[in-house]
C-alpha positions in Angstrom: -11.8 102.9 146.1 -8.2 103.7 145.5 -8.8 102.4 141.6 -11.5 105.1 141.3 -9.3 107.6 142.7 -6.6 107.4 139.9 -8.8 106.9 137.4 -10.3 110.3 138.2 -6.7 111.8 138.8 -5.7 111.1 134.9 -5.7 113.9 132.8 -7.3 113.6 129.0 -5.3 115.7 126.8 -7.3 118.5 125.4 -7.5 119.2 121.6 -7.3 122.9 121.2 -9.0 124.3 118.3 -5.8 125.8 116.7 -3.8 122.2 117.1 -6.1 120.5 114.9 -4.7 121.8 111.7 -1.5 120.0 112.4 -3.0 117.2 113.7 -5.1 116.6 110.2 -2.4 117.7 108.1 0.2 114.7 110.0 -2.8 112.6 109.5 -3.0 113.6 105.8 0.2 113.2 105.1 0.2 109.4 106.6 -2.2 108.7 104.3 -0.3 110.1 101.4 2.7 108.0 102.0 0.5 105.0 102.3 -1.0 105.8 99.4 1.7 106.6 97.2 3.4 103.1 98.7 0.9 101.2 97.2 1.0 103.0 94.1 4.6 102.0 93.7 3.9 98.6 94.9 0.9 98.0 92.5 3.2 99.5 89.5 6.1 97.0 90.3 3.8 94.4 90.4 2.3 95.3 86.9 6.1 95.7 85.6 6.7 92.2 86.6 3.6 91.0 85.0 3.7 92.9 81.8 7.5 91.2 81.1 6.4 87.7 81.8 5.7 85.6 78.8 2.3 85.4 78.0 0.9 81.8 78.8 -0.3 79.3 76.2 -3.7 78.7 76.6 -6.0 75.8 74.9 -9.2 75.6 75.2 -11.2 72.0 74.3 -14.8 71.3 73.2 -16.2 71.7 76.3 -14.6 74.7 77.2 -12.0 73.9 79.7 -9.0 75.6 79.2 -5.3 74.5 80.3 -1.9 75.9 80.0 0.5 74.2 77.3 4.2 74.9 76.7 4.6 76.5 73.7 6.6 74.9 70.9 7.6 75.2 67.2 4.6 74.9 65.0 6.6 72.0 63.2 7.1 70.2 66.3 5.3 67.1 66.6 5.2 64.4 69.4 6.3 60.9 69.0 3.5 59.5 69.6 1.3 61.5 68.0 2.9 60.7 64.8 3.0 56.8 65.5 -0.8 57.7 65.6 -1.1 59.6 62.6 0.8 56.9 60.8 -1.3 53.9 62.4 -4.6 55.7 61.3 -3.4 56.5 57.7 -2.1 53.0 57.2 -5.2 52.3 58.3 -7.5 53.9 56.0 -5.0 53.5 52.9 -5.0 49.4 52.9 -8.8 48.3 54.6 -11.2 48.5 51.9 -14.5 46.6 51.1 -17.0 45.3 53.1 -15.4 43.6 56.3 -17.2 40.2 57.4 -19.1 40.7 60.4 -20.1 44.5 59.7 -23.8 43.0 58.2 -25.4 44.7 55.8 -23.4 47.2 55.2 -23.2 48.6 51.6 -20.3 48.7 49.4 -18.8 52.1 48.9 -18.5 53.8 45.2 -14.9 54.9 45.8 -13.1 58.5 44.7 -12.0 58.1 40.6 -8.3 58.9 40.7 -7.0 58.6 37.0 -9.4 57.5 34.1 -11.3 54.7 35.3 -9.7 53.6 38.5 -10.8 54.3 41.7 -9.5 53.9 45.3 -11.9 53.6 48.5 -13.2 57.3 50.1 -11.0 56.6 52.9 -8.0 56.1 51.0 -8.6 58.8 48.8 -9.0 61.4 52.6 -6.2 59.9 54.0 -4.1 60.7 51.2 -4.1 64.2 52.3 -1.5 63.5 54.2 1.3 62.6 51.6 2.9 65.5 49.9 1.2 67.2 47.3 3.4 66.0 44.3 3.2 62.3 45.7 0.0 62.4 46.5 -1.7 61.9 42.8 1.4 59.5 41.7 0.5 57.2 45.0 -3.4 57.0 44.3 -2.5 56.2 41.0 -0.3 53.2 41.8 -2.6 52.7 44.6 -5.3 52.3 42.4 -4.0 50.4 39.2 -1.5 47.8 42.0 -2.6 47.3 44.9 -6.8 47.3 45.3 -8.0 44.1 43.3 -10.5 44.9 40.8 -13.6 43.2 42.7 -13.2 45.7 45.6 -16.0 48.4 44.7 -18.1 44.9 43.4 -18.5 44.1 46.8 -16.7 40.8 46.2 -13.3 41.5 47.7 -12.0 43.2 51.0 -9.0 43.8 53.2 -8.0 45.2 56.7 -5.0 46.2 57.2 -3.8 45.8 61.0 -0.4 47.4 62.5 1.4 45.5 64.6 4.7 47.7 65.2 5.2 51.1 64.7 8.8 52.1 65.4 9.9 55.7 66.9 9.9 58.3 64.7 13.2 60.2 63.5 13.6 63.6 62.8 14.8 63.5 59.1 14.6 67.5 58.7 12.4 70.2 59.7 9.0 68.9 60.0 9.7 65.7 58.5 10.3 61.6 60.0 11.0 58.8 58.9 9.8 55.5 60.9 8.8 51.8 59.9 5.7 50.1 60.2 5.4 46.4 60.7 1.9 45.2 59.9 -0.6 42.4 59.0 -2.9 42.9 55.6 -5.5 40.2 55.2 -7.6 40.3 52.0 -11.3 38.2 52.1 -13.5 37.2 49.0 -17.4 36.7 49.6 -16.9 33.4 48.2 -14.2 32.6 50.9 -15.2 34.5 54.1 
C-alpha cells in the first residue's frame, strides 16, 4: 500500500508551452554537433584513403581478382625465367615426328633464308631472342643444326633440360643463366 502511496506522491514535471522552444532548440543543436562529428570523422577517413597507394589488382580467366605487389615492369621472377628458358629450349631443339606420337603428320616448317626452313615451333619461340639476333640465329639454326631429313619425316629430336641454373641479373631486364640438357636425335629407320 505504501508503494502505491509514493508512486502517486511523485511529481511529473510539466512542459510548459513557452519551454519547448529551448527544449527543441538544445535538442537541435545535439544533433548538429553529432552531425557535424561525423562529418569530420567521415572526411578524415576519406583523407586517409585518398593518400594510400592504390592496390594492384589482377584479375584471371575466371575472374577472380587478387592483390599483387607492384614491381618494375622489367622485373622478372627467378623462376619464371628458368621457365621461359626451359620452354624455349624446348621448342628451339625438338623437331620431327617423335616415336610414340602415332600418326601424327610431319610439319612444313617456317622458310627462314632461301631455301631453309626451321620447325613452326622454333621459328615462334624465336620471338624471344633479340631482334637483330633473331634472323642470324634461325639462319644458323637452320643451315647447322636441323639435319636435312627433318621436314621429310625421316629425322627427329627432343631436346630434354636437365638443369637450369639461377638466373643473374646482367643489366636492366636482362640474365644470363646455363642450361644443362639432353638432345636425342631418332631416324625412322632407327626408332
Amino acid at each position: 500500500m505504501e508503494l502505491l502511496e509514493l508512486s502517486r506522491k511523485v511529481k511529473r514535471p510539466r512542459i510548459h508551452s513557452s519551454d519547448i522552444l529551448p527544449l527543441a532548440f538544445a535538442g537541435l543543436s545535439v544533433g548538429v554537433l553529432v552531425f557535424a562529428l561525423s562529418l569530420l570523422w567521415l572526411a578524415v577517413s576519406v583523407s586517409r584513403l585518398a593518400n594510400q597507394k592504390p592496390p594492384t589488382l589482377v584479375q584471371q580467366v575466371d575472374g577472380r581478382t587478387f592483390s599483387v605487389r607492384p614491381a618494375n615492369y622489367r622485373h622478372r621472377e627467378p623462376e619464371v625465367i628458368r621457365q621461359v628458358v626451359s620452354t624455349w629450349a624446348v621448342m628451339t631443339f625438338t623437331w620431327g615426328k617423335l616415336p610414340g606420337e602415332g600418326e601424327k603428320a610431319v610439319a612444313e616448317g617456317v622458310q627462314v633464308a632461301g631455301r631453309n626452313r626451321v620447325s613452326k615451333a622454333a621459328w615462334e619461340a624465336s620471338f624471344l631472342l633479340a631482334p637483330d639476333f633473331r634472323d642470324a640465329f634461325l639462319q644458323t639454326l637452320a643451315t647447322e643444326v636441323m639435319p636435312d631429313g627433318v621436314f621429310d619425316g625421316q629425322v627427329s629430336a627432343v631436346l630434354i633440360p636437365q638443369h637450369i641454373s639461377p638466373p643473374q641479373a646482367i643489366g636492366e631486364g636482362r640474365w644470363q643463366g646455363d642450361l644443362v640438357a639432353t638432345r636425342g636425335g631418332f631416324e625412322t629407320s632407327n626408332p
